[in-house]
The first five atom37 places (N, CA, C, CB, O) and aatype in JSON, in Angstrom:
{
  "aatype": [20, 20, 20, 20, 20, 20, 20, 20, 20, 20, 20, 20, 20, 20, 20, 20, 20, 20, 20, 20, 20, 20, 20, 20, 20, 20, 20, 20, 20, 20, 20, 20, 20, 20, 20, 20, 20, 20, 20, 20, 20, 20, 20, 20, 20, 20, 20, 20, 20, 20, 20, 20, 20, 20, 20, 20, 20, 20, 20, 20, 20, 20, 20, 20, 20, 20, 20],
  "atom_mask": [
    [1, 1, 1, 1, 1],
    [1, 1, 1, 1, 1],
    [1, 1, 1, 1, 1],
    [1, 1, 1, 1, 1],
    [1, 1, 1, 1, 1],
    [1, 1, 1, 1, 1],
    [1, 1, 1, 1, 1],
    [1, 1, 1, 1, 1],
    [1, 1, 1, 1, 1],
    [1, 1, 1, 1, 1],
    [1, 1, 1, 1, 1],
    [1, 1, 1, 1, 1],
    [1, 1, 1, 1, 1],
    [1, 1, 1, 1, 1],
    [1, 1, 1, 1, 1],
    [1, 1, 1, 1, 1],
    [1, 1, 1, 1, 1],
    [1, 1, 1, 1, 1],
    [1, 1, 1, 1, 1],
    [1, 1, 1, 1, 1],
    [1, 1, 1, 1, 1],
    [1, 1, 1, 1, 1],
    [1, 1, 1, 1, 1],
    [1, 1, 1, 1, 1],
    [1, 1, 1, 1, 1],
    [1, 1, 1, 1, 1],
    [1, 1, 1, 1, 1],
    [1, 1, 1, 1, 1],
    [1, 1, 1, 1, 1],
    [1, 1, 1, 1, 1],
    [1, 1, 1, 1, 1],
    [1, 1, 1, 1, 1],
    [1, 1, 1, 1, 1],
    [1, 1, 1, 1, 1],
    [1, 1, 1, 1, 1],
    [1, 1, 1, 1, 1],
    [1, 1, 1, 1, 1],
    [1, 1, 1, 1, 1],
    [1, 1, 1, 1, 1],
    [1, 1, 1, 1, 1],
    [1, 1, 1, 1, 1],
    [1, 1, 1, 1, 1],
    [1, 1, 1, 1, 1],
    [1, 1, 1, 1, 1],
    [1, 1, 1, 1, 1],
    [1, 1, 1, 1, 1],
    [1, 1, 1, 1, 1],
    [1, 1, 1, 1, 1],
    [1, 1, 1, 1, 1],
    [1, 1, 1, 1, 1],
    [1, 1, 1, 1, 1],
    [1, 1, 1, 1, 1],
    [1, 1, 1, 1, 1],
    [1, 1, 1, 1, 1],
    [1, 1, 1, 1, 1],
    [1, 1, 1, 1, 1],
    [1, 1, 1, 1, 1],
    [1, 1, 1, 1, 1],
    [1, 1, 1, 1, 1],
    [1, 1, 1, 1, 1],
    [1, 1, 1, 1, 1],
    [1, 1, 1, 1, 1],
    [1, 1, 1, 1, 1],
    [1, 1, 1, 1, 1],
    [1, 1, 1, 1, 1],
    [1, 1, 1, 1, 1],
    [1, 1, 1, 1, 1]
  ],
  "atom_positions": [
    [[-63.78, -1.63, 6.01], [-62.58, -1.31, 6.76], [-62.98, -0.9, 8.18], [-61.76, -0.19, 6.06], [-64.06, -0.34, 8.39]],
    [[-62.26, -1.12, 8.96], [-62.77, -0.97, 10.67], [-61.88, -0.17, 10.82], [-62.76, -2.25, 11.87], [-60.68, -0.42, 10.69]],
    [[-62.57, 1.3, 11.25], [-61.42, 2.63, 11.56], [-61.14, 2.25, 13.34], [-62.38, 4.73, 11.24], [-61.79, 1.38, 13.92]],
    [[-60.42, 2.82, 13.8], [-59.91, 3.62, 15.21], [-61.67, 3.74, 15.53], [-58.72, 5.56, 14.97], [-62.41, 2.77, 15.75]],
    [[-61.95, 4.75, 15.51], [-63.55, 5.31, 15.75], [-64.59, 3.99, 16.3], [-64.25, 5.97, 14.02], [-65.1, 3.79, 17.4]],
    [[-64.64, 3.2, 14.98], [-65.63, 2.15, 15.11], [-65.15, 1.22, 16.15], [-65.89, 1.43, 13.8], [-66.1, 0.7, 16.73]],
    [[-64.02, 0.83, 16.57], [-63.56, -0.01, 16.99], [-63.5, 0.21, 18.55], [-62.51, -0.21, 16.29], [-63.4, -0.72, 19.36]],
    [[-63.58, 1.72, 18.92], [-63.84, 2.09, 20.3], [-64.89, 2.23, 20.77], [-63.41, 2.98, 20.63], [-65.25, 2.33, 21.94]],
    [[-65.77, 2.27, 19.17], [-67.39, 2.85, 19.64], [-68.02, 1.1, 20.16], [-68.63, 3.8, 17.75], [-69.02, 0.99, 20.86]],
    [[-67.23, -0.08, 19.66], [-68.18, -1.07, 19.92], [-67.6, -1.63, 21.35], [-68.3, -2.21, 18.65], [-68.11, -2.54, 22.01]],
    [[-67.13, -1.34, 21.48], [-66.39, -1.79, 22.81], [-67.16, -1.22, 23.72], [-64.87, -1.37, 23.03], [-67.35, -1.81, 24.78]],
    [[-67.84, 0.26, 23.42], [-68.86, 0.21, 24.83], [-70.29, -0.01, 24.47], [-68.86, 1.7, 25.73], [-71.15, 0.87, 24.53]],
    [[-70.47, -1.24, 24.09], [-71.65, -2.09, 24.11], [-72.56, -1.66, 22.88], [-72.42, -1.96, 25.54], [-73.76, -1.61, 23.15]],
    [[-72.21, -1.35, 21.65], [-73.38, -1.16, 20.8], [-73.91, -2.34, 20.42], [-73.14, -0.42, 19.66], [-73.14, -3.25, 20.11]],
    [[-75.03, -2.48, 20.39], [-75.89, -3.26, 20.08], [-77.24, -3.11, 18.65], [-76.34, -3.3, 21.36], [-78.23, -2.41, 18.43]],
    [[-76.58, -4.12, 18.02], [-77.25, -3.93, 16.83], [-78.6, -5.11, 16.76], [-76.08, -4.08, 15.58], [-78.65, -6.2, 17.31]],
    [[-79.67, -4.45, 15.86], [-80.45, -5.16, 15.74], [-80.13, -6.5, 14.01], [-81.68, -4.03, 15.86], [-79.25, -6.4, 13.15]],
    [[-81.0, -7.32, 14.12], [-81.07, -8.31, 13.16], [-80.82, -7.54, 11.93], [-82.38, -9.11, 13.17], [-79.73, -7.46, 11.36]],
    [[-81.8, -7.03, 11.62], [-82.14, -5.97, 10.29], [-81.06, -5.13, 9.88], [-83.3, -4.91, 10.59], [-80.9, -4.88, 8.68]],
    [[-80.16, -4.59, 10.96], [-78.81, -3.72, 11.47], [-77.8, -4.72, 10.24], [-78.25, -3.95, 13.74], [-77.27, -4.35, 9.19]],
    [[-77.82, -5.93, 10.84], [-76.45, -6.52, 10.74], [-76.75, -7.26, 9.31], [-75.96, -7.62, 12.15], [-75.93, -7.88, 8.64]],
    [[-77.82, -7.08, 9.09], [-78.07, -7.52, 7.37], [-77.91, -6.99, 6.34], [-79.09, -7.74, 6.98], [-77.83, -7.47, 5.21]],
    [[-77.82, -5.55, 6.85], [-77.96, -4.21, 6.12], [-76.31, -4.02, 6.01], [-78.92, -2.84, 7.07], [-75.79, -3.69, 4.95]],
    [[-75.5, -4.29, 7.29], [-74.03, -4.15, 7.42], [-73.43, -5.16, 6.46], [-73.51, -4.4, 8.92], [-72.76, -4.78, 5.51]],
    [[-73.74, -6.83, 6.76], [-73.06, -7.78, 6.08], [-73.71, -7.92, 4.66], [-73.06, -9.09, 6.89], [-72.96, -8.37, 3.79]],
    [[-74.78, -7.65, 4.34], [-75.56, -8.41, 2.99], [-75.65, -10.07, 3.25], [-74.52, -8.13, 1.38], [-75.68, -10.95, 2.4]],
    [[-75.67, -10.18, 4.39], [-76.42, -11.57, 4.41], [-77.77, -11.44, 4.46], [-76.06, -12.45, 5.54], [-78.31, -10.33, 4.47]],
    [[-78.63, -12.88, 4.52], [-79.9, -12.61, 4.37], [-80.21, -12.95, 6.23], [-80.73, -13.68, 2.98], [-79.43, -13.14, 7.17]],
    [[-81.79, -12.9, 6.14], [-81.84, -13.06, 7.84], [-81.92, -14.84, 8.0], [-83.57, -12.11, 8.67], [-81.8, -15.09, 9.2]],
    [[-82.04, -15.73, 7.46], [-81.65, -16.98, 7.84], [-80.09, -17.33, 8.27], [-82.04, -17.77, 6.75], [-79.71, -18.04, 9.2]],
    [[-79.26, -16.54, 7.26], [-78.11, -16.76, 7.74], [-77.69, -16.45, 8.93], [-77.46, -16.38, 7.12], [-77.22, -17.27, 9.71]],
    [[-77.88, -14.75, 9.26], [-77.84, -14.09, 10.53], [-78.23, -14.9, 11.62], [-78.63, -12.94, 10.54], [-77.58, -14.82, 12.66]],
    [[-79.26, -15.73, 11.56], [-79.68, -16.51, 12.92], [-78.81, -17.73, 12.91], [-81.37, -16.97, 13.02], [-78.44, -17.96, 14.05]],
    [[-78.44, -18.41, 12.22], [-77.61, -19.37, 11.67], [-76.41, -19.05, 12.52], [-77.42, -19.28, 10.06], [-76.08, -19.84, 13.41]],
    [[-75.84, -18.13, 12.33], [-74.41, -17.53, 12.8], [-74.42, -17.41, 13.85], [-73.91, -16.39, 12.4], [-73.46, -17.72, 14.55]],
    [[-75.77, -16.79, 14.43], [-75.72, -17.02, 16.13], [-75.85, -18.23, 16.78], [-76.73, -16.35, 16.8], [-75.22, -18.46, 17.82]],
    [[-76.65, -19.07, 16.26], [-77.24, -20.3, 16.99], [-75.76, -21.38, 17.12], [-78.74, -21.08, 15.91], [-75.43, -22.14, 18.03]],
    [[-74.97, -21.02, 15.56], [-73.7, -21.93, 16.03], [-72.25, -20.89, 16.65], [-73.15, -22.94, 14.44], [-71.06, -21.11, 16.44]],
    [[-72.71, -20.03, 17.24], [-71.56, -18.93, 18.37], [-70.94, -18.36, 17.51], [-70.33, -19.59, 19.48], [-70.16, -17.53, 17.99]],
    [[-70.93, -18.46, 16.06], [-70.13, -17.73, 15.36], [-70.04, -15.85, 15.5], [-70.56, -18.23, 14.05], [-69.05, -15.15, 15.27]],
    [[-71.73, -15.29, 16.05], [-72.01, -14.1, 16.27], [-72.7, -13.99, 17.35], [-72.54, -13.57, 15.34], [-73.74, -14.63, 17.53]],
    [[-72.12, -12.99, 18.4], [-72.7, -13.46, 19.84], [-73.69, -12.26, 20.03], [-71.44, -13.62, 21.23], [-73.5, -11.11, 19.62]],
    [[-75.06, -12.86, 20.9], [-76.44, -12.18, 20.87], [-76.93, -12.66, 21.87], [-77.35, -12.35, 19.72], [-77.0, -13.82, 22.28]],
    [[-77.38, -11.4, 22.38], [-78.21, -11.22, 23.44], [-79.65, -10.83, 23.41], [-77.65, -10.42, 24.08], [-80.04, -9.85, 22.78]],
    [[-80.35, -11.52, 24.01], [-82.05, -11.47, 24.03], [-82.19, -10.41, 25.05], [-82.96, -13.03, 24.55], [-81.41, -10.26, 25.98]],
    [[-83.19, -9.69, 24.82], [-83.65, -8.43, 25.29], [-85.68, -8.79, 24.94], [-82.66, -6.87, 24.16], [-86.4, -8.42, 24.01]],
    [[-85.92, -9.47, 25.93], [-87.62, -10.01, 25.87], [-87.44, -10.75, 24.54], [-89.08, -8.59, 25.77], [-86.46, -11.49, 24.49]],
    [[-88.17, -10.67, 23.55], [-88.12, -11.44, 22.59], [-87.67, -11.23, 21.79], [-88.81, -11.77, 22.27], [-87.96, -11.83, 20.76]],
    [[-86.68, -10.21, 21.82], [-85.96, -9.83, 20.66], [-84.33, -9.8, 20.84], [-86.5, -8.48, 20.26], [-83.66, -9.35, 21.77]],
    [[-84.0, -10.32, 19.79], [-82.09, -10.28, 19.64], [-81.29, -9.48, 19.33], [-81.5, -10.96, 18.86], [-81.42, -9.06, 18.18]],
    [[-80.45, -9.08, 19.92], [-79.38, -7.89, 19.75], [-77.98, -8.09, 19.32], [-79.21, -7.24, 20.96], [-77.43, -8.72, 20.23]],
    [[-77.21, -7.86, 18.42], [-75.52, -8.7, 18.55], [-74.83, -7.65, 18.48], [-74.89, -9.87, 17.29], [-74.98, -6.64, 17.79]],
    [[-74.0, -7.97, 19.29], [-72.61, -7.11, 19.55], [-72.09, -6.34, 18.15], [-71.29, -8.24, 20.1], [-71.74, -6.89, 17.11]],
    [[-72.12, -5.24, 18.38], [-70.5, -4.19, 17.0], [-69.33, -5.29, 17.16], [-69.42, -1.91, 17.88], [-68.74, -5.58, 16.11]],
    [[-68.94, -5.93, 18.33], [-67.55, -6.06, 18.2], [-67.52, -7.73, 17.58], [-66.69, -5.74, 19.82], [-66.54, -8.39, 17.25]],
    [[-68.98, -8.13, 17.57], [-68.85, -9.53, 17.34], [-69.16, -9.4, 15.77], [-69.92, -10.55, 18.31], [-68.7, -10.32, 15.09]],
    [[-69.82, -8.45, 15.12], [-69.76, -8.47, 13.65], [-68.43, -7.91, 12.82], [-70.94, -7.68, 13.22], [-68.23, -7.94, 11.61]],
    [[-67.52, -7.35, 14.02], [-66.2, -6.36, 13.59], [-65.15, -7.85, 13.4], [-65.53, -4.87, 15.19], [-64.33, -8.07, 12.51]],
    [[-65.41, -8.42, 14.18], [-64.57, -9.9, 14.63], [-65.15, -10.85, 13.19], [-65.27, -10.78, 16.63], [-64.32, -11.23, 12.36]],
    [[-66.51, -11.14, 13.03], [-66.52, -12.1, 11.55], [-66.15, -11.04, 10.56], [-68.2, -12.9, 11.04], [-64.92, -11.07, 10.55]],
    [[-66.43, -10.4, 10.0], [-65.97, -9.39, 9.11], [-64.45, -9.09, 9.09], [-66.68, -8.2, 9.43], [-64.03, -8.66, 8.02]],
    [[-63.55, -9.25, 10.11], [-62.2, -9.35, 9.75], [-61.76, -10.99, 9.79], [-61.32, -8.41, 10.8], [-61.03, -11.59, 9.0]],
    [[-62.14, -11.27, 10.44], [-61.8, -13.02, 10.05], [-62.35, -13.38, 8.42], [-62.89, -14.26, 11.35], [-61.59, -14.08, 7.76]],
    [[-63.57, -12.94, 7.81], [-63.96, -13.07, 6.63], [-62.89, -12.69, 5.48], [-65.12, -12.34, 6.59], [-62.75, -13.36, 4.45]],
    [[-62.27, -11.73, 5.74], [-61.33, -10.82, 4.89], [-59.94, -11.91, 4.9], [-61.02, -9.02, 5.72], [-59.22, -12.23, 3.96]],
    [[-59.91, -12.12, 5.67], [-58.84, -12.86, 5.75], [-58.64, -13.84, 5.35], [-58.57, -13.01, 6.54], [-57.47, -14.14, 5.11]],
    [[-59.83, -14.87, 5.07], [-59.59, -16.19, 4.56], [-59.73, -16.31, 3.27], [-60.32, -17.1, 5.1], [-59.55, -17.4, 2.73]]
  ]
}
């Protein structure tokens, strides 16, 4: 469920790591890269490492619920 709270906290830029959002969704990490590479979850490189948006995992996670 996405409270009030969470929903303001991602809006100012939290940034989650890979491991973060595996731990959040229970996907595995092939999928996670999967989801980015086709825009489904939007990520930003920081040197060699990837970061994805709170608001872009708040966004599949309610679109998920829904279908």
């Amino acid at each position: 469920m996405v409270t009030e709270e969470s929903k303001s906290h991602s809006r100012f830029g939290e940034l989650l790591t890979v491991n973060e959002v595996m731990d959040i969704t229970k996907l595995g990490r092939t999928t996670v890269y999967r989801l980015m590479d086709a825009g489904k979850i939007h990520s930003i490189r920081i040197g060699t490492s990837r970061r994805i948006t709170g608001e872009s995992i708040e966004k599949l996670l309610t679109e998920s619920s829904v279908e």
